[in-house]
ZASE-286893 format. One record per residue: residue in three letters; z, y, x of N, C-alpha, C in turn; residue number from 1. Coordinates in steps of 0.02 Angstrom, whole numbers, always signed. Layout:
REC   resn      n.z      n.y      n.x     ca.z     ca.y     ca.x      c.z      c.y      c.x   resi
REC    ala        Z        Y        X        Z        Y        X        Z        Y        X    NUM
...
! end
This chain:
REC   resn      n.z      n.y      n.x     ca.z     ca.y     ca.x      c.z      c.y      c.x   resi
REC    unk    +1376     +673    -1169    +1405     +731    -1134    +1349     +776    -1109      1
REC    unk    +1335     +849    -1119    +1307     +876    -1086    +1300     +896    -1023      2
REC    unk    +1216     +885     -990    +1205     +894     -939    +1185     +955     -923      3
REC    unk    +1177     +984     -849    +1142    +1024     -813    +1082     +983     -801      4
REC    unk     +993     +996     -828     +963     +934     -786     +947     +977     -716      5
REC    unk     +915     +920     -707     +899     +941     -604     +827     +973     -646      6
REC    unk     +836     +996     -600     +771    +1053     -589     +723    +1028     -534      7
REC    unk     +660    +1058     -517     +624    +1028     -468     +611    +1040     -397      8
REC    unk     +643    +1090     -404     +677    +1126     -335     +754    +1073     -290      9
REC    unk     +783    +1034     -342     +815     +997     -296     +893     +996     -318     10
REC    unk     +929     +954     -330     +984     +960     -357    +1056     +967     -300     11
REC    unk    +1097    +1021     -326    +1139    +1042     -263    +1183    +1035     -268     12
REC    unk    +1226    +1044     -341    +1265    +1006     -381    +1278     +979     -415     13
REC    unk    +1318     +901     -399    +1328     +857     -447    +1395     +851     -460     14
REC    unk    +1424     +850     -521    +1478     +817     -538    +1479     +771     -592     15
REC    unk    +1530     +712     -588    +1541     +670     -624    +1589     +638     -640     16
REC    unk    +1627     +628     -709    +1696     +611     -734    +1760     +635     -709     17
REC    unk    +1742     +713     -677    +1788     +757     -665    +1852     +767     -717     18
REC    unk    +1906     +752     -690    +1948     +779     -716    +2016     +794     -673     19
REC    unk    +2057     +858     -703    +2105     +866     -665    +2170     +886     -693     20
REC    unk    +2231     +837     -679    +2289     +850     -727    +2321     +862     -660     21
REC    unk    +2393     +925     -674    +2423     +957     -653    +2497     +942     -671     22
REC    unk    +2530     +909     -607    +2602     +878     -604    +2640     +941     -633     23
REC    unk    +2677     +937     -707    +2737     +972     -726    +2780     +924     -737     24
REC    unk    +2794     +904     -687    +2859     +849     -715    +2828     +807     -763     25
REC    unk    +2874     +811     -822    +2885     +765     -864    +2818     +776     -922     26
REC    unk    +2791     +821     -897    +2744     +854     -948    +2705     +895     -915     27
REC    unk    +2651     +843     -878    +2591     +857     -839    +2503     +891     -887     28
REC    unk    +2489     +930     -854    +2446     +965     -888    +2378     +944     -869     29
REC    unk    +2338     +932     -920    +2263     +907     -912    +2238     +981     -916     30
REC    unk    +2196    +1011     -849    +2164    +1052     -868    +2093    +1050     -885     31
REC    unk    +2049     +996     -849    +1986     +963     -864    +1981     +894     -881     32
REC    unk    +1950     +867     -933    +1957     +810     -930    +1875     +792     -941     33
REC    unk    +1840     +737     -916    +1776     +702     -888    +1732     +750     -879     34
REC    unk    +1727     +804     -841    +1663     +840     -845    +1604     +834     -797     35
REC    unk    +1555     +830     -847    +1481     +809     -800    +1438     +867     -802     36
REC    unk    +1417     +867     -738    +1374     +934     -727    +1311     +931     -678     37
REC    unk    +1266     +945     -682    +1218     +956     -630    +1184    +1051     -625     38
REC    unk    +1182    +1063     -553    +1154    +1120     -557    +1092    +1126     -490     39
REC    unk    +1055    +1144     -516    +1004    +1143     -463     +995    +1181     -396     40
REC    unk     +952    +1191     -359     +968    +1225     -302     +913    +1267     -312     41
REC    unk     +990    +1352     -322     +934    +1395     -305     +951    +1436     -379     42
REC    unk    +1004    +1384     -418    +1007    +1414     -471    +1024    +1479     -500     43
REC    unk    +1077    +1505     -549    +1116    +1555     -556    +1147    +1516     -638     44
REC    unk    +1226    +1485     -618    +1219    +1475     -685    +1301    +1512     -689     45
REC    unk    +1307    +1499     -765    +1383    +1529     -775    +1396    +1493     -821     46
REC    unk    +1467    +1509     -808    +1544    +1466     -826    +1554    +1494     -896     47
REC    unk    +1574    +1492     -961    +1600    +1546     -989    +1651    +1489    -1017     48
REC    unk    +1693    +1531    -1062    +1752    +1488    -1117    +1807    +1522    -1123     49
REC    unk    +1875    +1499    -1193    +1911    +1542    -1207    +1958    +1531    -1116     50
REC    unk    +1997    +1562    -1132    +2073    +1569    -1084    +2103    +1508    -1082     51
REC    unk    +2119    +1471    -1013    +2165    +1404    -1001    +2090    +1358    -1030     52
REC    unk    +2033    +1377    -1009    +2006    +1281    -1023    +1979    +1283     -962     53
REC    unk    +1992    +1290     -917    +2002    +1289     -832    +1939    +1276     -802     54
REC    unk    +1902    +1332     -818    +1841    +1388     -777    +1858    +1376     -702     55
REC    unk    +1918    +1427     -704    +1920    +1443     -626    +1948    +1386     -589     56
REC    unk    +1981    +1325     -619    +1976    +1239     -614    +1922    +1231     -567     57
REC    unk    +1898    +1220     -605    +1826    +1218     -605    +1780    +1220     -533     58
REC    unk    +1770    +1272     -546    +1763    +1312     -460    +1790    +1307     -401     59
REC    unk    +1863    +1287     -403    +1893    +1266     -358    +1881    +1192     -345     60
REC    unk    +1888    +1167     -370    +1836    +1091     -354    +1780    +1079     -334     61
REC    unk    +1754    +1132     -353    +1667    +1118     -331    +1682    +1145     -254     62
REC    unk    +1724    +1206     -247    +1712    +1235     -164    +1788    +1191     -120     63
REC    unk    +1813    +1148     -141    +1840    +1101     -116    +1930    +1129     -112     64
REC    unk    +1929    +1172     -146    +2000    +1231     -136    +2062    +1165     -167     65
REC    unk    +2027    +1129     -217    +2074    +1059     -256    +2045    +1003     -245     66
REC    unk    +2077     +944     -243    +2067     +886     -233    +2065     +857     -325     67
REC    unk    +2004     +833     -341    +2015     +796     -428    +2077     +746     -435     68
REC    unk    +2097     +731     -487    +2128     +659     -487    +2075     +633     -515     69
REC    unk    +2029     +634     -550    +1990     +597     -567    +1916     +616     -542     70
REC    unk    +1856     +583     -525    +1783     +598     -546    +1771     +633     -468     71
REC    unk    +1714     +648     -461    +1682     +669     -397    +1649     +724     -399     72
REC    unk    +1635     +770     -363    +1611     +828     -334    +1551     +814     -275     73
REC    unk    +1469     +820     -275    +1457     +801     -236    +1389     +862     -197     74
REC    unk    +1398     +891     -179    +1363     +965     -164    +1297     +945     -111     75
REC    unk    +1222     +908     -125    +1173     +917      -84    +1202     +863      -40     76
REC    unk    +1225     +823      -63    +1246     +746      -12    +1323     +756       +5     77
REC    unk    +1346     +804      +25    +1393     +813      +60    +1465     +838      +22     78
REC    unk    +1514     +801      +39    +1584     +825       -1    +1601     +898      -11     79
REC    unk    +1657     +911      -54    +1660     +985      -47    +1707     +992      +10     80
REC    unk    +1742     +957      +49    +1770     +963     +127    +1724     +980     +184     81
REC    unk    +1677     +938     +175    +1619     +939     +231    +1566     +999     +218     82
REC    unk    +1551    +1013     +158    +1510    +1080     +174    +1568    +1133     +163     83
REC    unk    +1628    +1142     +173    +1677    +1190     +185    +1660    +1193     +236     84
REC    unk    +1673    +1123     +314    +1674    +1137     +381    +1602    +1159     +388     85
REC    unk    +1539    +1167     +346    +1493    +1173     +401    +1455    +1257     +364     86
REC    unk    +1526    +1293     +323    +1506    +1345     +309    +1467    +1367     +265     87
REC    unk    +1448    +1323     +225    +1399    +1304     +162    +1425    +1344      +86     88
REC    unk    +1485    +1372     +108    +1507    +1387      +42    +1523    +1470      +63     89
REC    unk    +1503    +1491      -19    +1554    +1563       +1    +1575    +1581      -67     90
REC    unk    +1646    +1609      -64    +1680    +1629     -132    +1688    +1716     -132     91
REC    unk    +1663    +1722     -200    +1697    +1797     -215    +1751    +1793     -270     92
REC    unk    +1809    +1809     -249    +1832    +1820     -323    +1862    +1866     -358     93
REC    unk    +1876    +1886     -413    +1921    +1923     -466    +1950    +1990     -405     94
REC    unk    +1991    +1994     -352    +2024    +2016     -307    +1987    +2030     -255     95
REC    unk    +1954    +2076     -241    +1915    +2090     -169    +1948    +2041     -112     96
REC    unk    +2028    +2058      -92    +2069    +2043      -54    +2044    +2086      +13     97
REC    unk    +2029    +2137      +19    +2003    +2170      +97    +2090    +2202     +125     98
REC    unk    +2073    +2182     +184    +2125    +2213     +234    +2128    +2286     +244     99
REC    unk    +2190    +2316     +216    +2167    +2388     +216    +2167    +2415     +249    100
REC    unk    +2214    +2383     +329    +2202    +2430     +392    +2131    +2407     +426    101
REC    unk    +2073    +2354     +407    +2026    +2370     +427    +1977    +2428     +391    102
REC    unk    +1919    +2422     +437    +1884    +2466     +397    +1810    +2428     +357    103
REC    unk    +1782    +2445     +336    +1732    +2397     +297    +1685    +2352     +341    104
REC    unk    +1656    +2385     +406    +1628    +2347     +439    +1677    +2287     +481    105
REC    unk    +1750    +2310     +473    +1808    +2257     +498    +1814    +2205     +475    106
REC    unk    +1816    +2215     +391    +1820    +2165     +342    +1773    +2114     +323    107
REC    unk    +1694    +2122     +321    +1664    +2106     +338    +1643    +2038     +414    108
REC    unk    +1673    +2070     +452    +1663    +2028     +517    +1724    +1970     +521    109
REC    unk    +1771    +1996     +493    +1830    +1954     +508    +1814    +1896     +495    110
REC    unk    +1769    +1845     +440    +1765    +1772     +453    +1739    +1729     +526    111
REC    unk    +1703    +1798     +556    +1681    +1789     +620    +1726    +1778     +666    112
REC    unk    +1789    +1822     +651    +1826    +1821     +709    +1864    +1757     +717    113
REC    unk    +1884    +1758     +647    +1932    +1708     +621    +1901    +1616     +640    114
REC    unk    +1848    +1633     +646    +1782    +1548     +646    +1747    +1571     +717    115
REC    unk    +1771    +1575     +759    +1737    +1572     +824    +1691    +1531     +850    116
REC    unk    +1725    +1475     +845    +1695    +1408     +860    +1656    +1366     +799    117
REC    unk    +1656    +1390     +729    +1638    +1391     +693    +1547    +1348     +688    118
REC    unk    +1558    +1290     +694    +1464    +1256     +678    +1417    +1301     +642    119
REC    unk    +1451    +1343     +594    +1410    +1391     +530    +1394    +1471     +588    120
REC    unk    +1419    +1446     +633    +1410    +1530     +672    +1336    +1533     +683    121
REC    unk    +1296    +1479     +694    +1243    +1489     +752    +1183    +1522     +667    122
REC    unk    +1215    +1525     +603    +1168    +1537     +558    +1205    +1587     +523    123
REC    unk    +1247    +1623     +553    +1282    +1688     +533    +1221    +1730     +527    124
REC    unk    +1236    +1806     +505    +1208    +1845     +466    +1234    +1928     +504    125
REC    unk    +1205    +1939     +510    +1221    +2040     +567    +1261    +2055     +483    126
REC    unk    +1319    +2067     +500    +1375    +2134     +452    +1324    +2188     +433    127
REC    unk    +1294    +2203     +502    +1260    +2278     +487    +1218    +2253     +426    128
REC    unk    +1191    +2191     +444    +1104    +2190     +384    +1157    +2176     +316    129
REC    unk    +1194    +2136     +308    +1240    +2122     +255    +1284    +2186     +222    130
REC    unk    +1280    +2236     +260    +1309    +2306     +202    +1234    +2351     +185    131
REC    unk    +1189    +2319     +232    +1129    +2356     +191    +1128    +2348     +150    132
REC    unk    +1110    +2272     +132    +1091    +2231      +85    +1135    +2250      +32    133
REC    unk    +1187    +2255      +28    +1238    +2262      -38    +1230    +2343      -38    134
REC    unk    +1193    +2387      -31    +1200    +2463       -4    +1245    +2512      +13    135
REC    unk    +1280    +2466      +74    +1351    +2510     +102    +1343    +2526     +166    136
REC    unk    +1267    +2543     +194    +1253    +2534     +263    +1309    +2612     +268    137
REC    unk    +1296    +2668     +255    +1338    +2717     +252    +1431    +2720     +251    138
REC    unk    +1446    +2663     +230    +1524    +2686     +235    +1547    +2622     +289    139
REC    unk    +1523    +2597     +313    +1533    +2546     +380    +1602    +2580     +410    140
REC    unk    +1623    +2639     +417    +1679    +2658     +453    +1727    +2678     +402    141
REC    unk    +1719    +2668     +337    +1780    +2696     +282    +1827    +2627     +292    142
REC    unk    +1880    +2643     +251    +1925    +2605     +221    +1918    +2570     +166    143
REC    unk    +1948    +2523     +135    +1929    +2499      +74    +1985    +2559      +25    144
REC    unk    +2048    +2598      +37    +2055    +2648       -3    +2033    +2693       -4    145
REC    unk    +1969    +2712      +12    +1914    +2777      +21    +1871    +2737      -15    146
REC    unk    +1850    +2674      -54    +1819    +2651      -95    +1812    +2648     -170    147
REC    unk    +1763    +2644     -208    +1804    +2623     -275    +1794    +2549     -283    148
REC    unk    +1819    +2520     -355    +1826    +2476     -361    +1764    +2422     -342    149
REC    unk    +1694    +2456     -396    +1642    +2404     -363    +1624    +2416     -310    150
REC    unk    +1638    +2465     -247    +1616    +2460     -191    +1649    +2429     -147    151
REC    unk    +1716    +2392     -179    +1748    +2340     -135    +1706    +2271     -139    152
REC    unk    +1702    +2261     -228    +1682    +2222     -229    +1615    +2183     -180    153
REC    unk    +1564    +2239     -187    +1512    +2245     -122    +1524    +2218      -63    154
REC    unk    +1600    +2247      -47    +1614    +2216      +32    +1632    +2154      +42    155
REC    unk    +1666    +2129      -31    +1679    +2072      -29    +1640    +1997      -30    156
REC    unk    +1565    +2046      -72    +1492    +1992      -64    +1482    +1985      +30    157
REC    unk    +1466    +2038      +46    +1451    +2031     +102    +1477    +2011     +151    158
REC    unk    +1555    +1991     +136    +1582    +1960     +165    +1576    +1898     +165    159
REC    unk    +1568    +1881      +85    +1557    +1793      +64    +1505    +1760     +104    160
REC    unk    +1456    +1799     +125    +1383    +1806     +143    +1378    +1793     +233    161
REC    unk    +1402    +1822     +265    +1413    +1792     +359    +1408    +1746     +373    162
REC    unk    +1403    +1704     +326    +1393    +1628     +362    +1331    +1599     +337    163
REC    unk    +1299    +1640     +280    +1229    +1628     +234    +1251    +1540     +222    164
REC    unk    +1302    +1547     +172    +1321    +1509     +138    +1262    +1485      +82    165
REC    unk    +1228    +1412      +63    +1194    +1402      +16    +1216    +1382      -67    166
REC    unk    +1282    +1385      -51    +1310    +1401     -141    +1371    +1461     -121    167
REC    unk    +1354    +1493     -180    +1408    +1558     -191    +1451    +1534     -268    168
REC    unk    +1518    +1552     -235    +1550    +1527     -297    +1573    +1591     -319    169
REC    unk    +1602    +1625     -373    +1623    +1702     -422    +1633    +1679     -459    170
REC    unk    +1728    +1714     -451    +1765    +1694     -484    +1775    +1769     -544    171
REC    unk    +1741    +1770     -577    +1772    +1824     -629    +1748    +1867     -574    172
REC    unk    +1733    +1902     -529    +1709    +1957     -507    +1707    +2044     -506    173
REC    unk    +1705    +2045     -582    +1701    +2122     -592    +1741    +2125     -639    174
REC    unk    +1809    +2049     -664    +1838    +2051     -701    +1889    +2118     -727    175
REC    unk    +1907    +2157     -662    +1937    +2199     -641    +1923    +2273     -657    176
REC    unk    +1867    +2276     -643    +1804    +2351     -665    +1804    +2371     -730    177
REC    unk    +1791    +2427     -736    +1780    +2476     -810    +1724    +2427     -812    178
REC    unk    +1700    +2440     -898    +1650    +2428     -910    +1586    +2470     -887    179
REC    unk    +1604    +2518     -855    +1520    +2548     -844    +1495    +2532     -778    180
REC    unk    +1556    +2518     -747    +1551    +2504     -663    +1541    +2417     -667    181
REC    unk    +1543    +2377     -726    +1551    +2321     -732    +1473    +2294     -725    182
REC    unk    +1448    +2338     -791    +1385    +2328     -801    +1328    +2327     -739    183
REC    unk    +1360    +2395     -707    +1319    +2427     -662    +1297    +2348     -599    184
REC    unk    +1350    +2334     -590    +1379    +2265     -549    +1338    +2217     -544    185
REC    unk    +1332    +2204     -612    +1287    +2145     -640    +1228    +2137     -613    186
REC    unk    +1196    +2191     -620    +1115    +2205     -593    +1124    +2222     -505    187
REC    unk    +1170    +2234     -491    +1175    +2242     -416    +1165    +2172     -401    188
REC    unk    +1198    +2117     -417    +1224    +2053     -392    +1163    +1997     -401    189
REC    unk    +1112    +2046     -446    +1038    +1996     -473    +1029    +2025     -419    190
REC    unk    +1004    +2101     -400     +964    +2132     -358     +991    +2090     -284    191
REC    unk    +1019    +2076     -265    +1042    +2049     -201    +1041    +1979     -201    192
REC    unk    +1056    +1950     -248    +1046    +1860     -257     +937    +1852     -283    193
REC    unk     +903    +1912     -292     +843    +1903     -288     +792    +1915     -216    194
REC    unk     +849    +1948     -192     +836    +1979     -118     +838    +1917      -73    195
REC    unk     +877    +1847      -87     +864    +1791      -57     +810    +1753      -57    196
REC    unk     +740    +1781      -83     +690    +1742      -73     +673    +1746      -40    197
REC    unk     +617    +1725       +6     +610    +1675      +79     +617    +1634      +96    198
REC    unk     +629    +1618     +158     +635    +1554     +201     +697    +1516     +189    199
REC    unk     +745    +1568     +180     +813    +1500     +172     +832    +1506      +91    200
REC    unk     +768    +1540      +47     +781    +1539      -21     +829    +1569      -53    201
REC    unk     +834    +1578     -115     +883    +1604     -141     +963    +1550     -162    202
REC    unk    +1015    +1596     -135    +1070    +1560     -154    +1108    +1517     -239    203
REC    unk    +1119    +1470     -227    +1139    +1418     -270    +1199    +1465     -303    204
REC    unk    +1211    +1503     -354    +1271    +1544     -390    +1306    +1481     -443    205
REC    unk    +1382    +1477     -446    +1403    +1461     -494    +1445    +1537     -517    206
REC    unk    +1440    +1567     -578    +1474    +1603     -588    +1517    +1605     -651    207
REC    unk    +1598    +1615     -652    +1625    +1609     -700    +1657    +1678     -728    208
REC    unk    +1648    +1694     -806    +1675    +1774     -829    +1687    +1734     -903    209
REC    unk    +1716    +1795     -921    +1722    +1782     -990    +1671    +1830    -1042    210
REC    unk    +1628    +1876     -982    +1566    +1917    -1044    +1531    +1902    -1073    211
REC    unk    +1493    +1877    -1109    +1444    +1829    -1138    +1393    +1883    -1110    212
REC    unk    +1381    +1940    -1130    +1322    +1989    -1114    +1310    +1978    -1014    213
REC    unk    +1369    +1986     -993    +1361    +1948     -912    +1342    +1885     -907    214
REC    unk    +1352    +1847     -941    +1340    +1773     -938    +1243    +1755     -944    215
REC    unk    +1213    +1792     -985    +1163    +1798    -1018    +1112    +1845     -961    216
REC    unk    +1150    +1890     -948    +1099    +1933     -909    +1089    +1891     -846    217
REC    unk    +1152    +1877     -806    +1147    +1879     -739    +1104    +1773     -740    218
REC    unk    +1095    +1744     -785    +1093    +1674     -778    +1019    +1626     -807    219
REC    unk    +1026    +1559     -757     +967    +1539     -783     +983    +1493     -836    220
REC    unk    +1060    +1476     -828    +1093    +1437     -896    +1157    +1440     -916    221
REC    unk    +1179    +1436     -957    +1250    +1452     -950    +1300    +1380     -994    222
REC    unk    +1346    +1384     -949    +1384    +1312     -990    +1435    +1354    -1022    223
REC    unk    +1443    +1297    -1084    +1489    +1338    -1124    +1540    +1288    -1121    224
REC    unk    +1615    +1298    -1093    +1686    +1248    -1108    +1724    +1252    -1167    225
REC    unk    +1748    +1196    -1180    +1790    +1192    -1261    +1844    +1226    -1223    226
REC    unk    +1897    +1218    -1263    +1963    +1240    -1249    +2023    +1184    -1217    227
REC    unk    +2066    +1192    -1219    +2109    +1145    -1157    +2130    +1083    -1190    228
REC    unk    +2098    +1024    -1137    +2081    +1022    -1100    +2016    +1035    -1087    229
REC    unk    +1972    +1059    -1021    +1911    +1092    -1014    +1869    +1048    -1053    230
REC    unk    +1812    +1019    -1066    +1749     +993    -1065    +1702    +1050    -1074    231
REC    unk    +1648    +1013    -1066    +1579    +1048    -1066    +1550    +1027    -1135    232
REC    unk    +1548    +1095    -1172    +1530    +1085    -1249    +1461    +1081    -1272    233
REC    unk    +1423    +1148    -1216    +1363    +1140    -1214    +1339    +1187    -1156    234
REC    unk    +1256    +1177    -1147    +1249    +1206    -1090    +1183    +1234    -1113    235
REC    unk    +1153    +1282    -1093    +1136    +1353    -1151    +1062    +1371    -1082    236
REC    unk     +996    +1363    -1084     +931    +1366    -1066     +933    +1459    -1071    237
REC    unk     +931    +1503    -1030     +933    +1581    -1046     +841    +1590    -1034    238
REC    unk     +811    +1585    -1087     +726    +1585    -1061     +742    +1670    -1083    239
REC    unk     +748    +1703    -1012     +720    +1772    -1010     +694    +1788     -948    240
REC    unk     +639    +1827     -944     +598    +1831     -895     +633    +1874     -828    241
REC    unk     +631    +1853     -767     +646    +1897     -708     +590    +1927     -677    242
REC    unk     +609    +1992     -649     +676    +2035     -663     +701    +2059     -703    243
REC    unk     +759    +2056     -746     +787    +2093     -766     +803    +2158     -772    244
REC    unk     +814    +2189     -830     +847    +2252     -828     +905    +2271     -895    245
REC    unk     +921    +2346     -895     +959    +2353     -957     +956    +2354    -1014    246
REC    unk     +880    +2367    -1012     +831    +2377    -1075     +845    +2314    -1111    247
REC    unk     +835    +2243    -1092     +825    +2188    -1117     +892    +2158    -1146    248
REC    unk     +945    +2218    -1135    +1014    +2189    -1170    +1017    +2228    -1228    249
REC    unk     +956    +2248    -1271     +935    +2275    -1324     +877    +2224    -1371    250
REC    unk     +846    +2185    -1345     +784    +2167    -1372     +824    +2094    -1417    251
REC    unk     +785    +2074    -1476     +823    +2030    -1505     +848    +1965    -1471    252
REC    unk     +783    +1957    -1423     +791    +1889    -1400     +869    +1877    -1372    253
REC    unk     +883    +1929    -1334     +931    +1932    -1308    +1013    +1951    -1360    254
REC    unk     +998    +1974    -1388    +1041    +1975    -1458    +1046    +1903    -1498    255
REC    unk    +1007    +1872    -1488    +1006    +1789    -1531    +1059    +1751    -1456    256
REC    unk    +1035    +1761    -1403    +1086    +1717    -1347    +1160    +1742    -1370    257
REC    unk    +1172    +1818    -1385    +1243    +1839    -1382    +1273    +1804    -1458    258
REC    unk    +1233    +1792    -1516    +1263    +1784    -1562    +1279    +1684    -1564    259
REC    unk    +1240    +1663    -1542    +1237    +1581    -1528    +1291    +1582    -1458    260
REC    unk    +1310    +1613    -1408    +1361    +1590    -1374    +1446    +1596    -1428    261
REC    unk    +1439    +1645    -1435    +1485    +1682    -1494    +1522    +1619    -1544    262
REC    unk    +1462    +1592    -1576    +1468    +1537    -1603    +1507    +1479    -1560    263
REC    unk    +1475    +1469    -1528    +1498    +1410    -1470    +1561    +1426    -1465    264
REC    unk    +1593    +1465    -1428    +1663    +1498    -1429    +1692    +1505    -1484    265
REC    unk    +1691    +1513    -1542    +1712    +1499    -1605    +1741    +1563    -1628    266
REC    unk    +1686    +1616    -1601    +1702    +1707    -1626    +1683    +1730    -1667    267
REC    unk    +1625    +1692    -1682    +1597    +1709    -1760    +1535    +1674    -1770    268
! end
């Protein structure tokens, strides 16, 4: 079965003989069956595969949203329950979800409000420095319908982000976006997940899409899933140099990753 290996920086996620079938009555659905994974800390990897071999499964197990019937989830020692309570996790997904009678700096704060007492508070993060960082220091007093689409999305990183969570989970993300605002996205989300170097390092990304050209740009590996039930078919080394840019979604090297995932997926 293919692995993620650990890296030397430290391994953050482990899973093993994951699987998860889904009570329909009489005719219960396997959406994953044994999947083994390791991802290192600090990584950036992505999810890819056709429709229904349960990606976004997937993800929800690792950030503790499902309980497996089978196999374990084990994040840097600690369950995916226990680094839920101690704020360790942050999700973006597919859906901004922002409150529209707040305003962006509202939306933003609200995990604060909501986690008062919160253990993850005392390593919270200033809103203000968190819409810099995503570059929304300027609309702090808009609405999210005075926004466009990827500038929700923005609010919604920075939201994930208040608690300086050490794995980020993205779910499909810019699934939503035109393609030009999609693209644009991509390189925003390096530029800000590279912006975590320092002292508390850069954040642990699992990210799941169905772009291969997203999969490739934004990653240091990418797993590829069969079809339903999930497994892990193979898991894909992206040797391209950081930083990144747009240029390099032209150069062959990068044209040989798009045509070998392609394959994998069974597109051509």
């Amino acid at each position: 079965m293919p692995e993620l290996p650990v890296t030397d920086i430290g391994e953050h996620v482990a899973i093993e003989g994951l699987t998860q079938v889904f009570d329909r009555g009489s005719r219960p659905l396997t959406a994953l069956s044994n999947v083994n994974l390791r991802v290192g800390r600090g990584e950036f990897v992505s999810v890819i595969g056709p429709s229904g071999c349960g990606k976004s499964t997937l993800l929800r197990l690792i950030g503790g949203l499902l309980h497996p019937t089978e196999g374990r989830v084990d994040l840097a020692g600690a369950t995916p329950a226990e680094a839920q309570r101690r704020k360790a996790i942050g999700y973006v997904f597919q859906d901004p979800s922002l409150l529209p009678w707040r305003s962006v700096i509202a939306n933003v704060t609200l995990p604060l409000e909501v986690n008062r007492r919160s253990r993850g508070e005392d390593r919270r993060r200033s809103p203000h420095d968190l819409l810099h960082l995503v570059g929304l220091s300027q609309f702090e007093g808009y609405y999210p319908r005075e926004l466009s689409g990827g500038m929700q999305q923005r609010v919604a990183l920075a939201r994930a982000l208040v608690f300086e969570p050490s794995l980020l989970l993205m779910d499909e993300p810019f699934g939503a976006l035109d393609e030009i605002t999609r693209r644009a996205m991509r390189y925003e989300l390096l530029r800000i997940w590279q912006a975590g170097d320092g002292d508390s390092g850069r954040k642990t990304v699992v990210f799941v899409t169905h772009s291969i050209p997203e999969a490739i740009t934004l990653s240091d590996r990418v797993v590829v899933m069969s079809g339903s039930p999930g497994t892990v078919r193979a898991v894909i080394d992206i040797d391209l140099s950081r930083p990144r840019d747009e240029d390099m979604e032209t150069e062959p090297v990068f044209l040989d990753y798009v045509v070998r995932l392609r394959r994998l997926l069974g597109e051509g």
